[in-house]
C-alpha positions, 0 to 999 in steps of 0.5 A: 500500500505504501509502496502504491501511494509513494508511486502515485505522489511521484507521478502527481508530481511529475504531472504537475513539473510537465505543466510547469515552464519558464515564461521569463529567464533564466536571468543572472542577477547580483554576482559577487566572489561567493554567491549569485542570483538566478531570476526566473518567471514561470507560468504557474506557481512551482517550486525552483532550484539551480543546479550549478558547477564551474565549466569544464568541472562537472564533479565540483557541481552544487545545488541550491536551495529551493525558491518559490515563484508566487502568484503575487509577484507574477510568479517570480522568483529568485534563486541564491547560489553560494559556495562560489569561488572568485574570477571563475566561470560558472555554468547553471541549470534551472530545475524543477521536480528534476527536470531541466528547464533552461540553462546559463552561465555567468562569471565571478568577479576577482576579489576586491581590488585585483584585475582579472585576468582577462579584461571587464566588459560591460554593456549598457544602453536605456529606452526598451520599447516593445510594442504593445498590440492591446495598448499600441495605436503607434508603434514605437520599437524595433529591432530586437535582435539588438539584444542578441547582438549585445549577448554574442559580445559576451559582456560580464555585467549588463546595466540597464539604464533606466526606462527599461519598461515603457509604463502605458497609461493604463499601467502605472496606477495598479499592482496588476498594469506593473506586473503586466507590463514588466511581464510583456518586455521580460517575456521578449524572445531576443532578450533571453540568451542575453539575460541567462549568460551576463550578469545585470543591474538596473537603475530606472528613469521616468518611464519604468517609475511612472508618468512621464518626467514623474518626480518625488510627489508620484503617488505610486512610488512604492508600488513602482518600487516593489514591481522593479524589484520582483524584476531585477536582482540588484544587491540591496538598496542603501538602508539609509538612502532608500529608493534604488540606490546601491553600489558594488565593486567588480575587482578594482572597480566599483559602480554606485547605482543612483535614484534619480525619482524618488527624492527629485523635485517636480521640474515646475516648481520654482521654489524651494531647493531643486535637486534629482539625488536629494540631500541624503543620496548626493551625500552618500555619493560624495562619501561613498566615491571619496572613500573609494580606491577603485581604479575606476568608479562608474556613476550609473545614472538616469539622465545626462549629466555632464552635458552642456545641452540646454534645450528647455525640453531634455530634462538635463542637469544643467537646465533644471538642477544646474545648482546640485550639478556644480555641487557635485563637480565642486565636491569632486574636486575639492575630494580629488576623486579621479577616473569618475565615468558616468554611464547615462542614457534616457535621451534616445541618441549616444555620445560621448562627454569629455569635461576637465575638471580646474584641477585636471581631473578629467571627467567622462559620460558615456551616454547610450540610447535608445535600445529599442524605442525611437530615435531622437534626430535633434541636433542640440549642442553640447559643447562637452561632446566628444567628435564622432560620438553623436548616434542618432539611431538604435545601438548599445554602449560597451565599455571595456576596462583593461589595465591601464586602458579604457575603450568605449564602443557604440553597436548597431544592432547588427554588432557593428561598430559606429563610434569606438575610442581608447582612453588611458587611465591615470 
Protein backbone atom coordinates (compact mmCIF):
# COMPACT_ATOMS: atom_id res chain seq x y z
CA UNK A 1 0.00 0.00 0.00
CA UNK A 2 2.81 2.16 0.80
CA UNK A 3 4.59 1.47 -1.86
CA UNK A 4 1.38 2.42 -4.04
CA UNK A 5 0.92 5.77 -2.68
CA UNK A 6 4.68 6.71 -2.98
CA UNK A 7 4.41 5.53 -6.65
CA UNK A 8 1.02 7.85 -7.21
CA UNK A 9 2.89 11.03 -5.49
CA UNK A 10 5.53 10.88 -7.70
CA UNK A 11 3.81 10.53 -10.81
CA UNK A 12 1.35 13.75 -9.30
CA UNK A 13 4.25 15.43 -9.26
CA UNK A 14 5.91 14.57 -12.23
CA UNK A 15 2.48 15.59 -13.53
CA UNK A 16 2.40 18.91 -12.42
CA UNK A 17 6.64 19.79 -13.30
CA UNK A 18 5.30 18.84 -17.08
CA UNK A 19 2.92 21.54 -16.63
CA UNK A 20 5.17 23.95 -15.39
CA UNK A 21 7.96 26.24 -17.86
CA UNK A 22 9.68 29.32 -17.56
CA UNK A 23 7.98 32.44 -19.39
CA UNK A 24 10.95 34.69 -18.49
CA UNK A 25 14.73 33.96 -17.76
CA UNK A 26 16.54 32.35 -16.51
CA UNK A 27 18.33 35.89 -15.87
CA UNK A 28 21.87 36.32 -13.77
CA UNK A 29 21.19 38.74 -11.44
CA UNK A 30 23.84 40.19 -8.44
CA UNK A 31 27.32 38.07 -8.73
CA UNK A 32 29.98 38.52 -6.38
CA UNK A 33 33.17 36.48 -5.20
CA UNK A 34 30.90 33.94 -3.49
CA UNK A 35 27.34 33.96 -4.32
CA UNK A 36 24.74 34.60 -7.18
CA UNK A 37 21.31 35.01 -8.02
CA UNK A 38 19.47 33.11 -10.76
CA UNK A 39 15.88 35.28 -11.89
CA UNK A 40 13.14 33.17 -13.13
CA UNK A 41 9.44 33.96 -14.18
CA UNK A 42 7.28 30.74 -14.72
CA UNK A 43 3.80 30.25 -15.77
CA UNK A 44 2.01 28.84 -12.89
CA UNK A 45 3.46 28.84 -9.11
CA UNK A 46 6.20 25.97 -8.79
CA UNK A 47 8.78 25.29 -6.50
CA UNK A 48 12.76 26.08 -8.46
CA UNK A 49 16.27 25.05 -7.81
CA UNK A 50 19.54 25.64 -9.67
CA UNK A 51 21.99 23.23 -10.39
CA UNK A 52 25.34 24.61 -10.88
CA UNK A 53 29.21 24.00 -11.45
CA UNK A 54 32.16 25.93 -12.97
CA UNK A 55 32.81 24.95 -16.56
CA UNK A 56 34.72 22.08 -17.71
CA UNK A 57 34.29 20.80 -13.99
CA UNK A 58 31.34 18.61 -13.71
CA UNK A 59 32.40 16.89 -10.30
CA UNK A 60 32.67 20.20 -8.26
CA UNK A 61 28.75 20.74 -9.08
CA UNK A 62 26.37 22.04 -6.40
CA UNK A 63 22.53 22.62 -5.74
CA UNK A 64 20.88 25.36 -4.26
CA UNK A 65 18.34 25.62 -2.22
CA UNK A 66 14.62 25.88 -3.38
CA UNK A 67 12.57 29.19 -4.08
CA UNK A 68 9.18 29.66 -4.96
CA UNK A 69 7.66 31.76 -7.58
CA UNK A 70 4.18 33.10 -6.27
CA UNK A 71 1.41 34.18 -8.00
CA UNK A 72 1.67 37.79 -6.05
CA UNK A 73 4.76 38.58 -7.52
CA UNK A 74 3.66 37.36 -11.30
CA UNK A 75 5.32 34.25 -10.39
CA UNK A 76 8.87 35.27 -9.84
CA UNK A 77 11.44 34.30 -8.06
CA UNK A 78 14.95 34.47 -7.13
CA UNK A 79 17.06 31.74 -6.72
CA UNK A 80 20.77 32.13 -4.46
CA UNK A 81 23.80 30.49 -5.31
CA UNK A 82 26.72 30.14 -2.67
CA UNK A 83 30.00 28.27 -2.32
CA UNK A 84 31.43 30.21 -5.40
CA UNK A 85 34.92 30.53 -5.82
CA UNK A 86 36.02 34.47 -7.46
CA UNK A 87 37.15 35.10 -11.10
CA UNK A 88 35.60 31.70 -12.44
CA UNK A 89 33.34 30.85 -14.98
CA UNK A 90 30.25 29.10 -13.84
CA UNK A 91 27.59 27.11 -15.57
CA UNK A 92 23.92 26.77 -14.34
CA UNK A 93 20.57 24.58 -14.97
CA UNK A 94 17.27 25.70 -13.66
CA UNK A 95 15.19 22.98 -12.30
CA UNK A 96 12.07 21.74 -11.12
CA UNK A 97 10.95 18.21 -9.87
CA UNK A 98 14.47 17.07 -11.54
CA UNK A 99 13.77 18.44 -14.62
CA UNK A 100 15.80 20.52 -16.83
CA UNK A 101 14.13 23.74 -17.53
CA UNK A 102 16.69 26.19 -19.34
CA UNK A 103 20.40 26.77 -18.78
CA UNK A 104 23.26 29.80 -18.48
CA UNK A 105 26.21 30.78 -17.05
CA UNK A 106 27.77 33.92 -15.58
CA UNK A 107 31.07 34.70 -14.27
CA UNK A 108 32.54 35.63 -10.58
CA UNK A 109 34.44 38.94 -10.21
CA UNK A 110 38.08 38.73 -8.90
CA UNK A 111 38.49 39.50 -5.41
CA UNK A 112 38.21 43.08 -4.39
CA UNK A 113 40.92 45.43 -5.65
CA UNK A 114 42.72 43.00 -8.06
CA UNK A 115 42.29 42.98 -12.33
CA UNK A 116 41.04 39.88 -13.64
CA UNK A 117 42.88 38.00 -15.84
CA UNK A 118 41.02 38.87 -18.62
CA UNK A 119 39.60 42.48 -19.25
CA UNK A 120 35.90 43.68 -17.97
CA UNK A 121 33.36 44.02 -20.40
CA UNK A 122 30.50 45.75 -19.67
CA UNK A 123 27.42 46.53 -21.95
CA UNK A 124 24.97 49.09 -21.30
CA UNK A 125 22.11 51.14 -23.01
CA UNK A 126 18.31 52.58 -21.90
CA UNK A 127 14.95 53.18 -23.56
CA UNK A 128 13.19 49.48 -24.32
CA UNK A 129 10.05 49.98 -26.08
CA UNK A 130 8.35 46.64 -27.19
CA UNK A 131 5.49 47.06 -28.78
CA UNK A 132 2.08 46.50 -27.40
CA UNK A 133 -0.92 45.24 -29.82
CA UNK A 134 -3.69 45.80 -26.92
CA UNK A 135 -2.42 49.24 -25.75
CA UNK A 136 -0.23 50.44 -29.15
CA UNK A 137 -2.43 52.92 -31.58
CA UNK A 138 1.56 53.87 -32.80
CA UNK A 139 4.16 51.56 -32.80
CA UNK A 140 7.47 52.88 -31.31
CA UNK A 141 10.08 49.88 -31.01
CA UNK A 142 12.06 47.92 -33.12
CA UNK A 143 14.85 45.80 -34.00
CA UNK A 144 15.29 43.49 -31.38
CA UNK A 145 17.85 41.47 -32.13
CA UNK A 146 19.92 44.48 -30.56
CA UNK A 147 19.67 42.35 -27.90
CA UNK A 148 21.26 39.08 -29.46
CA UNK A 149 23.95 41.49 -30.68
CA UNK A 150 24.77 42.54 -27.16
CA UNK A 151 24.76 38.99 -25.90
CA UNK A 152 27.01 37.47 -28.63
CA UNK A 153 29.67 40.18 -27.46
CA UNK A 154 29.84 38.32 -24.43
CA UNK A 155 29.85 41.17 -21.89
CA UNK A 156 30.42 40.25 -17.97
CA UNK A 157 27.92 42.84 -16.45
CA UNK A 158 24.75 44.22 -18.23
CA UNK A 159 23.43 47.54 -16.98
CA UNK A 160 20.21 48.81 -17.80
CA UNK A 161 19.88 52.49 -17.79
CA UNK A 162 16.77 53.43 -16.99
CA UNK A 163 13.12 53.43 -18.61
CA UNK A 164 13.71 49.64 -19.25
CA UNK A 165 9.81 49.39 -19.43
CA UNK A 166 7.62 51.86 -21.08
CA UNK A 167 4.66 52.12 -18.35
CA UNK A 168 1.27 52.97 -20.60
CA UNK A 169 -1.11 54.91 -19.03
CA UNK A 170 -3.46 52.03 -18.04
CA UNK A 171 -0.03 50.61 -16.20
CA UNK A 172 1.47 52.87 -13.57
CA UNK A 173 -1.61 53.22 -11.25
CA UNK A 174 -2.17 49.38 -10.30
CA UNK A 175 -0.17 46.34 -8.87
CA UNK A 176 -1.87 44.42 -11.68
CA UNK A 177 -0.78 47.22 -15.10
CA UNK A 178 3.36 46.88 -13.12
CA UNK A 179 3.22 43.41 -13.39
CA UNK A 180 1.89 43.30 -16.98
CA UNK A 181 3.86 45.17 -18.23
CA UNK A 182 7.34 44.11 -16.69
CA UNK A 183 5.95 40.62 -17.87
CA UNK A 184 5.45 41.93 -21.59
CA UNK A 185 9.12 43.19 -22.09
CA UNK A 186 10.97 40.43 -19.85
CA UNK A 187 8.82 37.97 -21.78
CA UNK A 188 10.51 39.17 -25.39
CA UNK A 189 12.22 36.44 -27.37
CA UNK A 190 15.63 38.09 -28.21
CA UNK A 191 16.30 39.17 -24.69
CA UNK A 192 16.88 35.51 -23.33
CA UNK A 193 20.09 34.28 -24.15
CA UNK A 194 21.37 37.60 -23.07
CA UNK A 195 19.55 37.65 -19.62
CA UNK A 196 20.63 33.79 -18.96
CA UNK A 197 24.81 34.38 -19.61
CA UNK A 198 25.58 38.09 -18.17
CA UNK A 199 25.37 39.46 -15.20
CA UNK A 200 22.62 42.63 -14.72
CA UNK A 201 21.90 45.54 -12.82
CA UNK A 202 19.31 48.03 -13.47
CA UNK A 203 18.61 51.56 -12.27
CA UNK A 204 15.18 53.39 -13.65
CA UNK A 205 14.04 56.58 -15.47
CA UNK A 206 10.62 58.07 -15.72
CA UNK A 207 9.06 55.73 -17.72
CA UNK A 208 9.74 52.39 -15.53
CA UNK A 209 8.75 54.75 -12.33
CA UNK A 210 5.61 56.03 -13.81
CA UNK A 211 4.02 59.22 -15.56
CA UNK A 212 6.49 60.61 -17.92
CA UNK A 213 9.42 63.13 -16.03
CA UNK A 214 7.12 61.76 -12.64
CA UNK A 215 9.09 63.11 -9.56
CA UNK A 216 9.27 62.74 -5.77
CA UNK A 217 5.12 63.56 -5.47
CA UNK A 218 4.21 60.33 -7.77
CA UNK A 219 1.75 58.58 -5.63
CA UNK A 220 3.00 55.37 -6.71
CA UNK A 221 6.36 55.13 -5.54
CA UNK A 222 6.13 52.29 -3.72
CA UNK A 223 4.41 50.41 -5.95
CA UNK A 224 6.67 51.05 -8.63
CA UNK A 225 9.42 50.32 -6.04
CA UNK A 226 8.13 46.76 -5.10
CA UNK A 227 7.50 45.73 -9.17
CA UNK A 228 11.47 46.75 -10.01
CA UNK A 229 12.43 44.64 -7.51
CA UNK A 230 10.25 41.43 -8.08
CA UNK A 231 12.03 42.14 -11.56
CA UNK A 232 15.73 42.77 -11.12
CA UNK A 233 18.03 41.45 -8.93
CA UNK A 234 20.19 44.42 -7.99
CA UNK A 235 22.30 43.97 -4.38
CA UNK A 236 20.17 45.63 -1.76
CA UNK A 237 19.30 49.03 -1.85
CA UNK A 238 21.15 51.71 0.65
CA UNK A 239 19.50 51.46 4.10
CA UNK A 240 19.85 54.99 4.83
CA UNK A 241 19.21 56.39 1.26
CA UNK A 242 16.22 54.46 0.11
CA UNK A 243 14.90 54.34 -3.05
CA UNK A 244 17.00 52.11 -5.86
CA UNK A 245 20.21 53.49 -4.77
CA UNK A 246 23.02 50.56 -4.25
CA UNK A 247 26.88 50.28 -5.14
CA UNK A 248 29.07 47.18 -5.71
CA UNK A 249 32.51 46.73 -6.67
CA UNK A 250 33.67 44.06 -9.57
CA UNK A 251 37.65 43.86 -8.87
CA UNK A 252 39.37 47.30 -8.65
CA UNK A 253 36.32 48.86 -9.93
CA UNK A 254 33.14 49.96 -8.16
CA UNK A 255 29.64 51.15 -9.56
CA UNK A 256 27.25 53.31 -7.43
CA UNK A 257 23.78 52.60 -8.77
CA UNK A 258 21.64 56.16 -8.25
CA UNK A 259 17.80 57.08 -7.79
CA UNK A 260 17.19 59.95 -9.99
CA UNK A 261 12.85 59.91 -8.91
CA UNK A 262 12.34 59.18 -5.78
CA UNK A 263 13.86 62.32 -3.91
CA UNK A 264 13.78 64.68 -7.27
CA UNK A 265 11.98 67.97 -7.05
CA UNK A 266 8.80 68.42 -9.55
CA UNK A 267 10.69 70.43 -12.59
CA UNK A 268 7.58 73.41 -12.36
CA UNK A 269 8.20 74.11 -9.22
CA UNK A 270 10.10 77.02 -8.69
CA UNK A 271 10.62 77.43 -5.08
CA UNK A 272 12.33 75.61 -2.81
CA UNK A 273 15.75 73.56 -3.36
CA UNK A 274 15.70 71.60 -6.60
CA UNK A 275 17.60 68.55 -6.55
CA UNK A 276 17.44 64.92 -8.50
CA UNK A 277 19.50 62.89 -5.84
CA UNK A 278 18.12 64.55 -2.61
CA UNK A 279 20.30 65.59 0.26
CA UNK A 280 20.68 62.06 1.87
CA UNK A 281 21.57 60.07 -1.59
CA UNK A 282 24.29 63.26 -3.17
CA UNK A 283 25.54 62.92 0.15
CA UNK A 284 26.31 59.42 0.31
CA UNK A 285 27.76 59.52 -3.24
CA UNK A 286 30.31 62.07 -2.40
CA UNK A 287 31.12 59.68 0.91
CA UNK A 288 30.90 56.89 -0.92
CA UNK A 289 33.35 57.98 -4.06
CA UNK A 290 35.62 59.56 -1.78
CA UNK A 291 36.16 56.74 0.12
CA UNK A 292 36.87 54.62 -2.98
CA UNK A 293 40.03 53.21 -4.15
CA UNK A 294 38.90 52.00 -7.32
CA UNK A 295 40.95 52.50 -10.27
CA UNK A 296 37.62 53.07 -11.95
CA UNK A 297 34.47 54.32 -10.11
CA UNK A 298 31.42 54.36 -12.73
CA UNK A 299 28.50 56.63 -11.63
CA UNK A 300 25.21 54.82 -13.09
CA UNK A 301 22.65 57.50 -13.69
CA UNK A 302 19.17 58.08 -15.25
CA UNK A 303 19.86 61.37 -17.49
CA UNK A 304 22.62 63.34 -18.83
CA UNK A 305 24.72 64.72 -16.63
CA UNK A 306 27.87 66.46 -17.52
CA UNK A 307 26.17 67.51 -20.94
CA UNK A 308 26.20 71.39 -21.67
CA UNK A 309 22.63 70.78 -23.79
CA UNK A 310 20.40 73.42 -22.69
CA UNK A 311 17.10 72.71 -24.65
CA UNK A 312 14.13 73.60 -22.03
CA UNK A 313 12.80 70.15 -23.07
CA UNK A 314 15.75 67.49 -22.19
CA UNK A 315 15.41 67.37 -18.57
CA UNK A 316 19.37 67.74 -18.22
CA UNK A 317 21.06 68.81 -15.06
CA UNK A 318 22.18 71.70 -16.30
CA UNK A 319 18.68 73.00 -17.48
CA UNK A 320 16.84 72.37 -14.41
CA UNK A 321 19.36 71.29 -11.34
CA UNK A 322 22.27 73.22 -12.87
CA UNK A 323 22.89 74.21 -8.53
CA UNK A 324 23.12 70.47 -7.39
CA UNK A 325 25.10 69.91 -10.50
CA UNK A 326 28.30 72.19 -9.96
CA UNK A 327 27.94 70.93 -6.14
CA UNK A 328 28.65 67.66 -7.32
CA UNK A 329 31.72 68.60 -9.71
CA UNK A 330 32.75 71.12 -6.92
CA UNK A 331 32.70 68.03 -4.42
CA UNK A 332 34.73 66.07 -6.67
CA UNK A 333 37.23 68.09 -7.00
CA UNK A 334 37.62 69.76 -3.81
CA UNK A 335 37.74 65.48 -2.72
CA UNK A 336 40.44 64.93 -5.54
CA UNK A 337 38.44 61.95 -6.92
CA UNK A 338 39.56 60.58 -10.20
CA UNK A 339 38.73 58.32 -13.02
CA UNK A 340 34.92 59.02 -12.38
CA UNK A 341 32.97 57.57 -15.51
CA UNK A 342 29.28 58.47 -15.95
CA UNK A 343 27.08 55.99 -17.89
CA UNK A 344 23.70 57.76 -18.59
CA UNK A 345 21.21 57.12 -21.13
CA UNK A 346 17.41 58.35 -21.25
CA UNK A 347 17.69 60.73 -24.41
CA UNK A 348 17.39 58.38 -27.45
CA UNK A 349 20.74 59.32 -29.14
CA UNK A 350 24.86 58.38 -27.89
CA UNK A 351 27.71 60.20 -27.45
CA UNK A 352 30.49 60.74 -25.69
CA UNK A 353 31.27 63.76 -22.85
CA UNK A 354 34.51 64.75 -22.00
CA UNK A 355 34.97 67.67 -19.09
CA UNK A 356 38.26 68.51 -17.28
CA UNK A 357 37.77 69.47 -14.10
CA UNK A 358 40.07 73.22 -12.80
CA UNK A 359 42.44 70.82 -11.02
CA UNK A 360 42.84 68.40 -14.15
CA UNK A 361 40.82 65.60 -13.00
CA UNK A 362 39.13 64.57 -16.34
CA UNK A 363 35.98 63.55 -16.24
CA UNK A 364 33.76 61.44 -18.97
CA UNK A 365 29.86 60.34 -19.68
CA UNK A 366 29.22 57.89 -21.94
CA UNK A 367 25.71 58.05 -22.63
CA UNK A 368 23.95 55.07 -24.65
CA UNK A 369 20.07 55.33 -26.30
CA UNK A 370 17.89 54.13 -27.41
CA UNK A 371 17.91 50.15 -27.12
CA UNK A 372 14.67 49.67 -28.89
CA UNK A 373 12.32 52.85 -28.70
CA UNK A 374 12.77 55.80 -31.39
CA UNK A 375 15.40 57.62 -32.03
CA UNK A 376 15.87 61.41 -31.43
CA UNK A 377 17.04 63.46 -34.55
CA UNK A 378 17.69 67.00 -33.00
CA UNK A 379 20.59 68.27 -33.48
CA UNK A 380 21.19 70.04 -29.69
CA UNK A 381 24.68 71.46 -28.55
CA UNK A 382 26.52 70.06 -26.10
CA UNK A 383 29.63 71.90 -26.30
CA UNK A 384 31.34 68.57 -23.84
CA UNK A 385 30.53 66.02 -26.55
CA UNK A 386 33.25 64.27 -28.00
CA UNK A 387 33.61 64.45 -32.16
CA UNK A 388 32.24 61.48 -33.87
CA UNK A 389 30.10 60.50 -30.87
CA UNK A 390 26.77 61.65 -31.81
CA UNK A 391 24.50 58.45 -32.55
CA UNK A 392 21.28 59.02 -33.84
CA UNK A 393 20.00 55.56 -34.25
CA UNK A 394 19.45 52.34 -32.06
CA UNK A 395 22.55 50.86 -30.58
CA UNK A 396 24.20 49.59 -27.04
CA UNK A 397 27.28 51.07 -25.39
CA UNK A 398 30.18 48.58 -24.37
CA UNK A 399 32.68 49.52 -22.17
CA UNK A 400 35.92 47.59 -21.51
CA UNK A 401 38.17 48.24 -18.56
CA UNK A 402 41.54 46.60 -19.02
CA UNK A 403 44.84 47.54 -17.05
CA UNK A 404 45.78 50.95 -17.82
CA UNK A 405 43.12 51.32 -20.83
CA UNK A 406 39.54 52.24 -21.00
CA UNK A 407 37.94 51.59 -24.54
CA UNK A 408 34.45 52.84 -25.26
CA UNK A 409 32.14 51.22 -28.41
CA UNK A 410 28.64 52.38 -29.69
CA UNK A 411 26.70 48.77 -31.78
CA UNK A 412 24.18 48.82 -34.21
CA UNK A 413 22.14 46.24 -33.82
CA UNK A 414 23.77 44.02 -36.24
CA UNK A 415 27.20 44.03 -33.62
CA UNK A 416 28.59 46.82 -35.88
CA UNK A 417 30.81 49.25 -34.71
CA UNK A 418 29.67 53.22 -35.17
CA UNK A 419 31.90 55.01 -32.60
CA UNK A 420 34.91 53.28 -30.97
CA UNK A 421 37.62 55.41 -28.57
CA UNK A 422 40.61 54.37 -26.36
CA UNK A 423 41.16 56.37 -23.32
CA UNK A 424 44.16 55.90 -20.75
CA UNK A 425 43.52 55.52 -17.23
CA UNK A 426 45.80 57.52 -14.92
Amino acid sequence: MRILISVCLLMASLHFAKGQKLTAGPMVGHVTERTATIWIQSDVSGTFTCRYRPVNASHSELVSLPSTSLASKAFTAQIQLGGLVPNTRYEYDVLVASQVLSSGSFQTPPPAGYSGADPLKIAFGSCVYINDSTTDRRYKGGEYELFEAIAEQGPQLMFWLGDNIYLRPQDWSTEEGFAYRYSHTRQLPEMQALLANTAHYAIWDDHDYGPNDSDRSFVGKEIALKWFNHFWANPPSHPAVGGIATAFSWGDVDFFLTDNRSFRSPQKRSSGNRTVLGEVQREWLVDALAFSEAKVKVVVMGGLFLSSMDNPLSQNYIVNYAEERQWLLDELEANGINNVIFLTGDKHFSEVSSMALPNGNQLYEFASSPLTANVNTRDDINVYRLPGSHIQQRNFGLLTISKDLLTIKFLDSQGQTLYIKNITIN
